[in-house]
C-alpha positions as CSV (number, residue, x, y, z in Angstrom):
1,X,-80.3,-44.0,78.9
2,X,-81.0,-40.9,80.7
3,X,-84.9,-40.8,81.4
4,X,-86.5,-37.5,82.6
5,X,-89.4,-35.4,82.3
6,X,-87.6,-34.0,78.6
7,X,-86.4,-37.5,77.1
8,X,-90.2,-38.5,77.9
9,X,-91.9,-35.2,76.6
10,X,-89.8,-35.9,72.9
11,X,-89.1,-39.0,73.3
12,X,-85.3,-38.7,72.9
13,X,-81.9,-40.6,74.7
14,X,-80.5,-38.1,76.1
15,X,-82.2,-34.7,77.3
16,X,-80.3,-32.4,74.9
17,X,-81.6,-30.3,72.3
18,X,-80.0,-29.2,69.1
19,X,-80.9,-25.4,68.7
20,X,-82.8,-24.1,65.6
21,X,-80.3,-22.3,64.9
22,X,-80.9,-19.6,61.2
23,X,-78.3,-20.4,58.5
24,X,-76.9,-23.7,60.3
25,X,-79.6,-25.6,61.2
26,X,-81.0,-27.6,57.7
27,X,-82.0,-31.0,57.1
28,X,-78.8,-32.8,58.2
29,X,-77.6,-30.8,61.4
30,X,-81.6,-32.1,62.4
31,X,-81.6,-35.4,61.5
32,X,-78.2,-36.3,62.1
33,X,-79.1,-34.9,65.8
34,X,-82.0,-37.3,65.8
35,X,-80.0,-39.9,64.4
36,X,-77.4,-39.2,67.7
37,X,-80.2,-39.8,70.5
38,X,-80.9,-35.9,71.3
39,X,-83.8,-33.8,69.5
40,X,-82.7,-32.1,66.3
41,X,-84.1,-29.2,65.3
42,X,-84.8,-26.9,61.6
43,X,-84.1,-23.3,61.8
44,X,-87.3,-22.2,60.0
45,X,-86.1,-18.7,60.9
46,X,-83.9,-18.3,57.7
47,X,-86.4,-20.6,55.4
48,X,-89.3,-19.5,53.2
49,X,-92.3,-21.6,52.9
50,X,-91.3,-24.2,50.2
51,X,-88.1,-24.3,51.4
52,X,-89.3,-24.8,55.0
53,X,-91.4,-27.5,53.7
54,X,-88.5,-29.6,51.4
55,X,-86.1,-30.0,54.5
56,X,-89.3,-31.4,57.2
57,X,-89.2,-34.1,53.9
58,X,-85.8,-34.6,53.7
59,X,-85.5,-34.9,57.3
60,X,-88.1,-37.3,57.5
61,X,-86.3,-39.2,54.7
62,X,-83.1,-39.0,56.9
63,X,-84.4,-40.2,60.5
64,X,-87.3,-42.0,61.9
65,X,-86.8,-40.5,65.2
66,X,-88.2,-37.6,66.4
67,X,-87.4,-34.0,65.4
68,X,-89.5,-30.2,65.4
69,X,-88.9,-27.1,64.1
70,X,-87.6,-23.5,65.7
71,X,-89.9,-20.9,64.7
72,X,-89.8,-17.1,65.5
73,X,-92.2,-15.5,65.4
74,X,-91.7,-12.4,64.4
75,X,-91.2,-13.7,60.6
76,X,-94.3,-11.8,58.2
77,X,-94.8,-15.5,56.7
78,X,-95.4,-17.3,59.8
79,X,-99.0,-18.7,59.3
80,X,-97.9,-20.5,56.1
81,X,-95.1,-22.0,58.1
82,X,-97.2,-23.4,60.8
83,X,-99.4,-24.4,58.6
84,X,-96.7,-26.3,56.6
85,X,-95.8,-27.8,60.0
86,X,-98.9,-29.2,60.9
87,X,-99.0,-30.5,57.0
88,X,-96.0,-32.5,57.0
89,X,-96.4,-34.3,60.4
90,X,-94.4,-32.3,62.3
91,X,-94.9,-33.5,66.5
92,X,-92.7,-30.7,67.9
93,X,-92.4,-26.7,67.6
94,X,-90.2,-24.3,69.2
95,X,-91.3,-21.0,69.3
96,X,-89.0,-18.0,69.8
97,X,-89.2,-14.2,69.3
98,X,-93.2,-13.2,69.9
99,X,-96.2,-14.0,72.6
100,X,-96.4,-17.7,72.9
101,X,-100.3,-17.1,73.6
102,X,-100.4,-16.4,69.8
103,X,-100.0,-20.5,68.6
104,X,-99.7,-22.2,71.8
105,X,-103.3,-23.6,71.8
106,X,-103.6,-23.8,68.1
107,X,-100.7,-26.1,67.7
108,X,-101.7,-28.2,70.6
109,X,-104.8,-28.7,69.6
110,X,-103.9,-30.3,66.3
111,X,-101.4,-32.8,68.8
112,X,-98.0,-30.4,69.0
113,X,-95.8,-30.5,71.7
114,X,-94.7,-26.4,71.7
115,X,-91.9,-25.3,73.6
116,X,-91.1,-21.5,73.6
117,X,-87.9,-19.9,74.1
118,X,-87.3,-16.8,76.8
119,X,-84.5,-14.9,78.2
120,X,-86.2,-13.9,81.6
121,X,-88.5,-14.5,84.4
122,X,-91.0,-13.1,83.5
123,X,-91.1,-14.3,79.7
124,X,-90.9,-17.8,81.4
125,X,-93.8,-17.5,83.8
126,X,-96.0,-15.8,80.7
127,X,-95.0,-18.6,78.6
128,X,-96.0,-21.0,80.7
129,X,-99.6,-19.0,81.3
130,X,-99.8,-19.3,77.5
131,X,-99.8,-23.4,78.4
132,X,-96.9,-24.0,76.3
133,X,-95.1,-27.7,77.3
134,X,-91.9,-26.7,79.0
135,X,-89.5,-23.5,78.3
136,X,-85.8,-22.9,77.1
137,X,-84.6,-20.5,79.6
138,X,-81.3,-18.9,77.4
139,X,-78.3,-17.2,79.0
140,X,-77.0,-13.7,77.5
141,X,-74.0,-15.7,76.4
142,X,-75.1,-17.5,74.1
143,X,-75.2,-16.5,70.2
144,X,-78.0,-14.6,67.7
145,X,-80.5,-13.0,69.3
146,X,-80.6,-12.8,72.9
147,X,-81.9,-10.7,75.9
148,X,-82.3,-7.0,76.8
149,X,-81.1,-7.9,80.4
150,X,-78.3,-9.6,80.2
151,X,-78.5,-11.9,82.5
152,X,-76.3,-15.2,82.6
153,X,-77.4,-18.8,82.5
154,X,-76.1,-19.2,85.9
155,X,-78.6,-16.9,87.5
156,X,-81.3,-17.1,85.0
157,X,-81.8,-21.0,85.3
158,X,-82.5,-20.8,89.0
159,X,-84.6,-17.8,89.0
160,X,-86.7,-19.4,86.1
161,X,-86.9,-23.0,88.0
162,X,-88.0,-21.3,91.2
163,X,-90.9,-19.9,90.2
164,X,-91.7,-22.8,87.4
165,X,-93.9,-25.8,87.5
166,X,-93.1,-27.2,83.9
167,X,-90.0,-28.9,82.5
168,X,-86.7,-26.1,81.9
169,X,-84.2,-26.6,79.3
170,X,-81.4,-24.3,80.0
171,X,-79.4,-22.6,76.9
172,X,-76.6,-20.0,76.6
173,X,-72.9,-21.1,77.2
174,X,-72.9,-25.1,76.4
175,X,-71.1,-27.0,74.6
176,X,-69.7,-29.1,76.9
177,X,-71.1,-32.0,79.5
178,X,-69.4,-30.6,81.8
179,X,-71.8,-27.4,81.7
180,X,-75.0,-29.4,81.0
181,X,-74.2,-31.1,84.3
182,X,-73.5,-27.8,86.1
183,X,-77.4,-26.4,84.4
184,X,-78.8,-29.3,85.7
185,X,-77.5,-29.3,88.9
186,X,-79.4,-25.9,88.9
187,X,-82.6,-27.3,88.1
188,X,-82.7,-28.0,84.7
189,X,-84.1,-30.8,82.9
190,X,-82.8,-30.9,79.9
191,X,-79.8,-28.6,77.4
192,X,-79.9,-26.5,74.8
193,X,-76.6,-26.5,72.5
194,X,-76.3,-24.4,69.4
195,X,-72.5,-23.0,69.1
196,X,-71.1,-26.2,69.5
197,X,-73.5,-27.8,66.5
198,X,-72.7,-25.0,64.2
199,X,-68.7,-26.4,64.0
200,X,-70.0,-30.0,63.3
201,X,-69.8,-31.7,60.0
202,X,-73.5,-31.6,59.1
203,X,-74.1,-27.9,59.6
204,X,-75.1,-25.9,57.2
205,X,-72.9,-23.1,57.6
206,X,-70.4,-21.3,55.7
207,X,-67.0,-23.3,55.9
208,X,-65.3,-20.0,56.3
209,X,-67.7,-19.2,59.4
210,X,-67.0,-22.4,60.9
211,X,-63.4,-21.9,60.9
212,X,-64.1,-18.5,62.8
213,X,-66.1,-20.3,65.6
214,X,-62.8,-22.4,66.2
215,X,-60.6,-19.1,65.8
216,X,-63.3,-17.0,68.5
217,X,-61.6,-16.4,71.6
218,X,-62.8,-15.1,74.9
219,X,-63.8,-11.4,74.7
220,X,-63.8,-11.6,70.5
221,X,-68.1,-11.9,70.8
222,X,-70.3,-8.9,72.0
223,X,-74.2,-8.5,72.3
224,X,-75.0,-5.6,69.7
225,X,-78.6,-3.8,68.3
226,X,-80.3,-3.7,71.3
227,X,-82.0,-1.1,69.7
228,X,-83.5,-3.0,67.0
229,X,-82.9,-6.8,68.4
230,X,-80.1,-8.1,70.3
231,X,-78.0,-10.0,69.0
232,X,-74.2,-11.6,69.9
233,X,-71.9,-11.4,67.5
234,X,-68.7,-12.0,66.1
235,X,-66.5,-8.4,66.0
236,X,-65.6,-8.1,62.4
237,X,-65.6,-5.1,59.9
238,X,-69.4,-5.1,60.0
239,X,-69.1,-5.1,63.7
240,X,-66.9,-2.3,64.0
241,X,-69.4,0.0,61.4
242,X,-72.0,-0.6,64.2
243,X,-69.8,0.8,66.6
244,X,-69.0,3.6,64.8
245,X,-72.2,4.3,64.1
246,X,-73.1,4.8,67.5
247,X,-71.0,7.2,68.4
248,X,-73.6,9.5,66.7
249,X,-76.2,8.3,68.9
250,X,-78.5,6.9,66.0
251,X,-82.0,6.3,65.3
252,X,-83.3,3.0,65.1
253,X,-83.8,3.4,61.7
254,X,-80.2,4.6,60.9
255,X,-79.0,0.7,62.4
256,X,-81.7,-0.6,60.3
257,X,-80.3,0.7,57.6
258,X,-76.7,-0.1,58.6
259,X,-78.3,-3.8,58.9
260,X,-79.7,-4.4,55.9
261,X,-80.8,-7.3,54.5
262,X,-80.0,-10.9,54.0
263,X,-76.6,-9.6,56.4
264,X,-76.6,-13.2,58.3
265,X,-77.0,-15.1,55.2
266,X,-74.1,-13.8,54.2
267,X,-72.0,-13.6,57.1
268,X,-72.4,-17.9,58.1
269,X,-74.2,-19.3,54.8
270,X,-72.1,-17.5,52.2
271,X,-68.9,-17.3,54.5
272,X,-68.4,-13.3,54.0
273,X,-66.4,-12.7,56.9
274,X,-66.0,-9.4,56.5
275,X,-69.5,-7.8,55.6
276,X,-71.7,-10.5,57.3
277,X,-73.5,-11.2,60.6
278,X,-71.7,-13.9,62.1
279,X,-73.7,-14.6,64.9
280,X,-72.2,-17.1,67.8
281,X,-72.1,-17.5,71.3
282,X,-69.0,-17.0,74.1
283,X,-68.7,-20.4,74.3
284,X,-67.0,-20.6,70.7
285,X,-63.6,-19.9,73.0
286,X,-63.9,-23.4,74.1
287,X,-64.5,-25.1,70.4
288,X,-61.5,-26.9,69.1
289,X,-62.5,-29.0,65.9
290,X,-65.2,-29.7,63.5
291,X,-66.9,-33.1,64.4
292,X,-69.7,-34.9,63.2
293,X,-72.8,-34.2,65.6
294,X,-72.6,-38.3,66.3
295,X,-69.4,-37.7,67.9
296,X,-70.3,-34.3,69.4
297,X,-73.2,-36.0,71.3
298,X,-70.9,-38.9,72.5
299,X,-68.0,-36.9,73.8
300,X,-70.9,-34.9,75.6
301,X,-72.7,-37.6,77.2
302,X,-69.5,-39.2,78.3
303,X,-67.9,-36.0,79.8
304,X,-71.0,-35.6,82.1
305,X,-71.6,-39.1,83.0
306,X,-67.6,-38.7,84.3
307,X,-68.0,-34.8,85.9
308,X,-71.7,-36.6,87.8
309,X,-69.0,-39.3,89.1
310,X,-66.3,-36.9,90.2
311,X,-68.8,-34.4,91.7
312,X,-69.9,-37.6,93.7
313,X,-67.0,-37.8,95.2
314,X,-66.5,-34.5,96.3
């Protein structure tokens, strides 16, 4: 048992968060997380409303531990999923992509814990102004959408936790225990993992797209769209038709229409590898095998119990 300010805020086993990640994140990614001692979370992000509102049930069904949602917020529908939230009994809301002053109080008051997710300092230190529970501070290497500034977990964790008096999860670049003891030795309190979750059994994702997580290697992922919204992706055909777009320096709304719609939904829940977004972080170098998230946790938990020892004795 590893008791901290996070385990006690969701009252979880270990102080590690499955990400709400879109596309990958359903029913059984969340409540087989749950099920593993950690907090699982829905992706709401690529749900509509009844949809949204079938997999809080089935989760419920699948897990009497705890579990919340990832919402972001820039989605047109997003009062109908909060309010589907707060329907079904859901305890715990991430919020991502939006001012956290927007739901903050309105969730708490009807008893949610809300967590919302930046990619700087001074997103954290708003957040937190907003009076939103703790923060996920994420890296620019991890996968989907990410930050303007680029800057890595290594520096951003720090930087957020010195100016922060509310509990950190740190996010961007692990999969490993080994890197959730090295973020915690730089002042977080708890992990975020997504990559790692998307190659488990009970993701949702495309069985094509998880065979490219374990094919990624170093350099094969690149932080794209800044224009419109950053995001990391996989370089693929689609990828490279960005690119090329860009050498003609275009307007926001020439990548828009490059973009699309439905592109990630395609790319990692229909498995087109060729046309889709496939969206996943740097770490994927360092992903081997598909496991089920039971044994993804474990192997975690015992690799940083054994780097704490070694560092010990160093």
């Amino acid at each position: 048992m590893m008791s901290n300010k996070i385990t006690k805020l969701f009252n979880i086993q270990y102080p590690i968060i499955q990400a709400g990640m879109i596309w990958n994140s359903g029913w059984r990614l969340a409540s087989a997380s749950s099920n593993a001692g950690i907090l699982g979370l829905l992706g709401a992000g690529s749900m509509y409303p009844d949809v949204l509102r079938e997999h809080i049930q089935k989760c419920k069904k699948a897990t009497d531990k705890p579990f919340g949602v990832n919402v972001p917020m820039l989605y047109p529908n997003v009062e109908e999923i909060m309010n589907i939230i707060v329907e079904e009994g859901v305890k715990i809301v991430f919020t991502s992509a939006g001012n956290p002053k927007t739901w903050t109080s309105w969730l708490q008051e009807r008893d949610i814990t809300v967590v919302h997710v930046v990619s700087s300092v001074k997103f954290a230190l708003k957040a937190q102004d907003a009076g939103v529970d703790a923060i996920v501070a994420e890296g620019f290497e991890a996968g989907g959408h990410n930050g303007r500034d680029e800057t890595t977990t290594l520096t951003l964790i720090p930087m957020v936790k010195e100016q922060l008096s509310i509990p950190l999860i740190a996010a961007g670049g692990i999969a490993t225990g080994k890197a959730m003891l090295a973020t915690m030795i730089l002042g977080a309190d708890a992990v975020q993992v997504g990559s790692r979750f998307v190659a488990s059994e009970e993701s949702s994702a495309h069985q094509a797209f998880k065979q490219i997580v374990l094919d990624v290697k170093e350099g094969d992922t690149q932080l794209t769209l800044k224009e419109l919204a950053p995001v990391r992706l996989v370089k693929n055909k689609f990828y490279d038709e960005i690119q090329e777009l860009y050498k003609s320096s275009p307007t926001p709304e020439q990548l828009k229409e490059l973009l699309g719609r439905a592109r990630a939904k395609r790319g990692m829940f229909e498995g087109d590898l060729e046309d889709g977004e496939l969206e996943i972080g740097q770490i994927a170098g360092l992903i081997h095998d598909i496991k089920p998230v039971a044994e993804i946790v474990k192997d975690m938990v015992a690799e940083f119990e054994e780097a704490k020892q070694h560092v010990q004795k160093i």
